[in-house]
C-alpha positions as CSV (number, residue, x, y, z in Angstrom):
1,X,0.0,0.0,0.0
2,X,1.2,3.0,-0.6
3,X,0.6,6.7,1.0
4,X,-1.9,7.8,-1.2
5,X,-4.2,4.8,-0.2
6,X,-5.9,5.1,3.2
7,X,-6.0,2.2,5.0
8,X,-9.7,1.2,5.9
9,X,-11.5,-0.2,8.9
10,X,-14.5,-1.0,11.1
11,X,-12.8,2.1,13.6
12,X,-12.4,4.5,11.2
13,X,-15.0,3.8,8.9
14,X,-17.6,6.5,9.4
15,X,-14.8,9.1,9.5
16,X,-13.0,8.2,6.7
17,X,-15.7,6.9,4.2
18,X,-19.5,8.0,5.3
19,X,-18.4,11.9,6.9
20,X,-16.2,12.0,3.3
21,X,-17.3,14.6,1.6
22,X,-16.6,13.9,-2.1
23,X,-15.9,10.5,-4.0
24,X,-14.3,7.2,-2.7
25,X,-13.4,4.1,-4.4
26,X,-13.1,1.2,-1.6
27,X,-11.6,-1.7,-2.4
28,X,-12.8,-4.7,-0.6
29,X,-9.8,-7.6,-0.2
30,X,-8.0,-10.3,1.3
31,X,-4.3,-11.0,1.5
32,X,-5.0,-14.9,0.2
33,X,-6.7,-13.4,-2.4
34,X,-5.5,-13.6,-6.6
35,X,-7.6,-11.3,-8.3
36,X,-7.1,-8.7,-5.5
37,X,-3.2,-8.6,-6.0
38,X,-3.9,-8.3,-9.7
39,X,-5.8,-5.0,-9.1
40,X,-3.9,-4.2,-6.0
41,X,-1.5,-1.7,-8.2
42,X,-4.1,-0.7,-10.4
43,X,-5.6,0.5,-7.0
44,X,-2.1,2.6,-6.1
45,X,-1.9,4.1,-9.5
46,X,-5.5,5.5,-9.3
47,X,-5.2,6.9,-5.7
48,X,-1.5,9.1,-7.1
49,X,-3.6,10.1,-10.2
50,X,-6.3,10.7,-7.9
51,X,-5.1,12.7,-4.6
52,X,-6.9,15.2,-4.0
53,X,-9.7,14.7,-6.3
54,X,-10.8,11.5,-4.8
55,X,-10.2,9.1,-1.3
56,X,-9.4,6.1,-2.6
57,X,-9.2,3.2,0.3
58,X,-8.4,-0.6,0.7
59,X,-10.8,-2.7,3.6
60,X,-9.2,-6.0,4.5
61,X,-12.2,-8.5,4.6
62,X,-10.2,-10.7,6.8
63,X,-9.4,-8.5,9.6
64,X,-12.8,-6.4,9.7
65,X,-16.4,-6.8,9.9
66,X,-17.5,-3.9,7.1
67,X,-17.1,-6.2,4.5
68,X,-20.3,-8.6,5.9
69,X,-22.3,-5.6,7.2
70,X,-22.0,-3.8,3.7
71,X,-23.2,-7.4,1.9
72,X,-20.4,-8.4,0.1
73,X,-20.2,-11.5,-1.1
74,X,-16.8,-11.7,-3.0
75,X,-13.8,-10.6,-3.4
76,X,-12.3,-7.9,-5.0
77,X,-15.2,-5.9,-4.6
78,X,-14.7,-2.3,-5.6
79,X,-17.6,0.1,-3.5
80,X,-18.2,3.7,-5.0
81,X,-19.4,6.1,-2.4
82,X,-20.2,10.0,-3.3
83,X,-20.4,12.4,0.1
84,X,-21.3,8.8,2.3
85,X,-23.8,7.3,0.0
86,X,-22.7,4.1,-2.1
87,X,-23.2,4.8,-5.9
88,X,-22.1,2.0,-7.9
89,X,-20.1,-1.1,-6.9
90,X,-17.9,-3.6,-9.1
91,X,-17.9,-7.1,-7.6
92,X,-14.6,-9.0,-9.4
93,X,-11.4,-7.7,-11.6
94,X,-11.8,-4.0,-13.6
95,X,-9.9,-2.6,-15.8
96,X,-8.2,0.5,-14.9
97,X,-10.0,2.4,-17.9
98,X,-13.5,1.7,-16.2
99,X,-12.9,2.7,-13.0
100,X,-11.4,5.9,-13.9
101,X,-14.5,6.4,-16.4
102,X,-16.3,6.1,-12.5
103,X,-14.2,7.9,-10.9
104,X,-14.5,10.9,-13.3
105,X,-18.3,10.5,-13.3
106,X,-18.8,10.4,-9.6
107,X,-16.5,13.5,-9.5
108,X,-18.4,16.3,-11.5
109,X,-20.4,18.6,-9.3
110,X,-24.3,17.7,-11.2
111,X,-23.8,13.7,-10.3
């Protein structure tokens, strides 16, 4: 992880995601997990591109209880939130293209 990615969990939750004003991309994973490595750099690049436009966090399923409150299922799961409310969510692999298509979207003022 690097220090443009905020690390994610049950404690700081509400400050960090739900009091956010503006867009976050949280991605949902597990150390043990394939697909979430894969897209574990795609996830750095986008929050260096990203700083100060939009929060981009990672929530370890394994070591928090979020992950089962919020309803997810499997994992990578990538959770779009805009000023606390969840607006789009990506269960599995994306490419790097589509979530910044997201991020961009969720970023303009009229969405």
């Amino acid at each position: 992880m690097n220090n443009y990615v905020t690390e994610l969990n049950d404690k700081n939750w509400v400050s960090e995601v739900l009091n956010y004003e503006g867009v976050t991309l949280v991605d949902v994973w597990a150390p043990w997990c394939g697909p979430c490595k894969l897209i574990g750099p795609i996830i750095d690049e986008l929050a260096m591109e990203y700083s100060g436009k939009a929060k981009i966090g990672k929530l370890n399923a394994d070591q928090n209880q979020k992950p089962m409150d919020l309803g997810v299922s499997g994992i990578p799961t990538l959770i779009l939130y805009k000023n606390g409310e969840e607006v789009d969510r990506i269960v599995g692999m994306a490419p790097k293209n589509q979530l910044q298509e997201k991020l961009n979207y969720y970023s303009q003022e009229s969405v």
